[in-house]
C-alpha positions as CSV (number, residue, x, y, z in Angstrom):
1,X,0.0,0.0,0.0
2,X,1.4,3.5,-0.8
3,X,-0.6,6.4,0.8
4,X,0.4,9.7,-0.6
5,X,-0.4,12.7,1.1
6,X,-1.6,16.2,-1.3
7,X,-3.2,19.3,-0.7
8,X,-7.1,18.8,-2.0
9,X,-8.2,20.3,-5.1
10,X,-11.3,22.1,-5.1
11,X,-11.6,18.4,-8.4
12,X,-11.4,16.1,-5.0
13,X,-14.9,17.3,-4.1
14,X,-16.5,14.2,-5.0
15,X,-14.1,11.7,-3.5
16,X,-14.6,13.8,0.2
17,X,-18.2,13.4,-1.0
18,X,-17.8,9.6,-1.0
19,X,-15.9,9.9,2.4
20,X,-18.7,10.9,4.0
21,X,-20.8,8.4,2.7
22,X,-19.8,6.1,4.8
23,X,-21.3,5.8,8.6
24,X,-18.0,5.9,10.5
25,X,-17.0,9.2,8.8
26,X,-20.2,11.1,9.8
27,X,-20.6,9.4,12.7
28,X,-17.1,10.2,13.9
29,X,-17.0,13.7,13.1
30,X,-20.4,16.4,13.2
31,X,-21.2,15.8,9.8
32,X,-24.4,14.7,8.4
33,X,-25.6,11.7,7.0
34,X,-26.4,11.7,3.8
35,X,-23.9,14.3,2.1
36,X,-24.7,16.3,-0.5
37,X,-22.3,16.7,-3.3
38,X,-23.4,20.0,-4.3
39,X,-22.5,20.8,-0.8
40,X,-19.2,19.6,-1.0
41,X,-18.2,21.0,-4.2
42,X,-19.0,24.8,-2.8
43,X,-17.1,24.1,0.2
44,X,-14.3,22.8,-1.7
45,X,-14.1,25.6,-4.7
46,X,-14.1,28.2,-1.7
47,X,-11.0,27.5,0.9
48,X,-11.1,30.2,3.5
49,X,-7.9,31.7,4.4
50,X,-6.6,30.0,7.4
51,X,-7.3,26.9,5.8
52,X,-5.4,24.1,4.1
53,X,-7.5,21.1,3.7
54,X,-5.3,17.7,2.8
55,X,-6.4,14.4,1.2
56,X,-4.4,10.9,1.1
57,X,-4.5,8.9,-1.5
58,X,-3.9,5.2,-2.6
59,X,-3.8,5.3,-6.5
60,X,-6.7,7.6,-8.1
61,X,-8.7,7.0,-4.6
62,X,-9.0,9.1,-2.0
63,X,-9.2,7.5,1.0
64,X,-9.0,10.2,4.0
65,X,-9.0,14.0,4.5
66,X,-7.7,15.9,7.3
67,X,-8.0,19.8,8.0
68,X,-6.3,22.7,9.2
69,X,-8.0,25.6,10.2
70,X,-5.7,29.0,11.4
71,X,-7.8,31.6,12.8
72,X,-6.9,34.3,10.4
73,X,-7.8,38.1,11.4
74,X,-8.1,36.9,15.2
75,X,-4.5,38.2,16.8
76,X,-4.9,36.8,20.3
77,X,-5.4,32.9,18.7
78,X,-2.7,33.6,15.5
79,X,-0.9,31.0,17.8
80,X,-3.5,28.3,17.4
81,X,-4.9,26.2,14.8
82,X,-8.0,23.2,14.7
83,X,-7.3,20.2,12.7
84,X,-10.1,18.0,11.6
85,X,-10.1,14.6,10.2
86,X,-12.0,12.0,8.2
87,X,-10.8,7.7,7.4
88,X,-13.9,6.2,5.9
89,X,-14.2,2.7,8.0
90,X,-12.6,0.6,4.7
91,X,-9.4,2.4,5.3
92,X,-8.9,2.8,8.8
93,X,-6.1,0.8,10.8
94,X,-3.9,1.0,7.3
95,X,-2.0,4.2,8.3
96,X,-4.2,6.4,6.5
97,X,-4.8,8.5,9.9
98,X,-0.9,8.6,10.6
99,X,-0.2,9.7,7.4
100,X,-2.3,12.7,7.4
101,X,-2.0,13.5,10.9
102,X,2.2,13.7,10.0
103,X,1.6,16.3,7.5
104,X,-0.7,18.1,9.3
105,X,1.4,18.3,12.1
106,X,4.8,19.0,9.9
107,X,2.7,21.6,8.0
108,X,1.4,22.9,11.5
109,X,5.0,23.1,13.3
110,X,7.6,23.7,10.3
111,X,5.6,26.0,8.0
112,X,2.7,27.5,9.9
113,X,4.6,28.3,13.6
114,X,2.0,27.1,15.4
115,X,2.6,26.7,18.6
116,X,-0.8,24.9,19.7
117,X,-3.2,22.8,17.8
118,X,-6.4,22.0,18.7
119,X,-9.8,19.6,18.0
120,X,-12.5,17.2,19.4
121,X,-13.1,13.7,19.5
122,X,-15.8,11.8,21.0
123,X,-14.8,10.3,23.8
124,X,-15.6,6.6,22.7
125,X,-13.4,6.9,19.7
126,X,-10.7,4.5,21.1
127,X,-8.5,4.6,17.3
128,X,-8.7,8.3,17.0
129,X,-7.6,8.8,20.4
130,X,-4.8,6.9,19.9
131,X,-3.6,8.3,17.2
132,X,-4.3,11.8,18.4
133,X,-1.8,10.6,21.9
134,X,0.3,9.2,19.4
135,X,1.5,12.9,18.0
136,X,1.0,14.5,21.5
137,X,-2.1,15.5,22.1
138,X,-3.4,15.6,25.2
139,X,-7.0,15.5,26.9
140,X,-8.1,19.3,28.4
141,X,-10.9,18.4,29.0
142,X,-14.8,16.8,28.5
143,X,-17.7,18.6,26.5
144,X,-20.9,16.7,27.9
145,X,-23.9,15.6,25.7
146,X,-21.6,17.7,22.8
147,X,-23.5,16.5,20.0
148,X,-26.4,14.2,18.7
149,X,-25.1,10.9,17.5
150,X,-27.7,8.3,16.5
151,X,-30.2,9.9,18.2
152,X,-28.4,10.4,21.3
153,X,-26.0,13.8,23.3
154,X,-22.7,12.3,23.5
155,X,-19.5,13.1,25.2
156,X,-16.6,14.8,23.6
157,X,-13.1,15.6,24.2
158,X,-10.7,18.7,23.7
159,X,-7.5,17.6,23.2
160,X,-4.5,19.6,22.2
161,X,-1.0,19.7,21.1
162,X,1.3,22.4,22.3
163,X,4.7,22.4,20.4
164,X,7.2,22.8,22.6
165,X,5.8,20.0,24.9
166,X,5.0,17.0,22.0
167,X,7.7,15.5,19.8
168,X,6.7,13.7,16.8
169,X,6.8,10.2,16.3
170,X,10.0,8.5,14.8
């Protein structure tokens, strides 16, 4: 398996589409069901500023996207960055996470400056918290009944990284 790593085109829209097809990509996130692709073509053609949004790829497929969202025109968080992420559940456990989360977070430190990123997770996402540990993110803290999942307020964590604590993996 060879999983390349590329900033998304605003072309990619449909694969990102077909990401959040699948259950364990909107449920894992607060996307959704049932994506539109009209949606995700606008959001796609228009990046913010502050944002870089990356896909991995095996072959012609996408098979993940992660984000990274600066805080542009807000001095007192230029610091700080969110970082969002997406492994449909046919790709996960094949280093499609790792992959993304290493550019994120080489793009974060060596290019941006950031000195702190930041994101959620719900709480009973065991993979994603690894993963997140993995690069150094820590817990802050718990946001109770965060989000409707399935028809149910679930638990999430804030977790960041701050720079000059983490060191990346080898």
């Amino acid at each position: 398996m060879n999983i390349i790593v590329r900033r998304a085109e605003p072309s990619d829209y449909e694969g990102v589409w077909r990401i959040f097809t699948d259950e364990s990509a909107y449920s894992g996130t607060l996307q959704m069901p049932f994506p539109s692709q009209e949606t995700w073509r606008e959001r796609m053609s228009k990046v913010e500023d502050g944002n870089t949004m990356l896909v991995a790829c095996e072959g012609d497929t996408i098979v993940g996207n992660a984000g990274l969202h600066g805080f542009p025109g807000r001095a007192r968080r230029a610091h700080a960055a969110g970082i969002g992420m997406s492994v449909p559940s046919e790709w996960q456990g094949k280093g499609v996470g790792t992959a993304l989360m290493a550019a994120i977070v080489e793009l974060a430190d060596n290019w941006h400056g950031y000195a702190r990123l930041e994101l959620t997770v719900f709480t009973d996402n065991e993979a994603a918290l690894a993963l997140y540990r993995k690069f150094g993110f820590e817990v802050e803290g718990t946001l109770r009944a965060y989000a409707m999942r399935k028809g149910r307020l679930v638990d999430t964590y804030t977790m960041a990284r701050l720079r000059q604590r983490a060191q990346p993996p080898a």
